[in-house]
N, C-alpha and C positions, 0 to 999 in steps of 0.2 A: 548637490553638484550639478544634478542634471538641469533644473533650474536654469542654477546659472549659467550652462550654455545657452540656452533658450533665452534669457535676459540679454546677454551676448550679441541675439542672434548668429549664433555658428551656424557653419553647412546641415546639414540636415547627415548626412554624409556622419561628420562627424558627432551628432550625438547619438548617433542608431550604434556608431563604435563603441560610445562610453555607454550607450543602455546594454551592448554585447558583455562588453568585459564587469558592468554590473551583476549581470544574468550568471555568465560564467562563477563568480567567486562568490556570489551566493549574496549581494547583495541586495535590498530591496530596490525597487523600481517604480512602485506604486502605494497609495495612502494603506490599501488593503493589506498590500504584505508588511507595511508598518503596524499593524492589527488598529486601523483605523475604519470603520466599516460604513458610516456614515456621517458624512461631512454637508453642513449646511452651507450658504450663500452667507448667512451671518458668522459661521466661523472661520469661513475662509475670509472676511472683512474683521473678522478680531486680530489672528492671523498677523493680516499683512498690515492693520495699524500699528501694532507693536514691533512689526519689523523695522516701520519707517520713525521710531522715533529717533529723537536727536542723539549721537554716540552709537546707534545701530552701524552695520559697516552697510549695508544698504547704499548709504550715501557716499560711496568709493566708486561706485557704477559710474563710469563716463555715459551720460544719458546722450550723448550727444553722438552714439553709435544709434539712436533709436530715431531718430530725424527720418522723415516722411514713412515711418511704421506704423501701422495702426491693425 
């Protein structure tokens, strides 16, 4: 979820709120408290190729909130 406010771009405001109420209820918030301990360049590119394939909901983003972001 937090992600995708970040994909969003939400206020910053508001995802410091949803990392709080994360934190609070005991949910993760990082790869490590997912017991992911190290993460490569090429896994995080296997990753996000299978997120973008065709039928993934990836492609529900109005990208067109992303215009002059870099």
């Amino acid at each position: 979820m937090i992600f995708a406010l970040v994909l969003e771009n939400r206020p910053l405001e508001e995802i410091g709120e949803v990392i709080g109420f994360c934190i609070e209820v005991g949910s993760p918030v990082t790869l490590k408290e997912l017991g992911i301990k190290e993460v490569s360049y090429q896994d995080i590119m296997k990753v996000a190729e299978a997120a973008y394939v065709e039928g993934e909901t990836i492609h529900n983003i109005d990208y067109n909130k992303f215009q002059g972001l870099n």
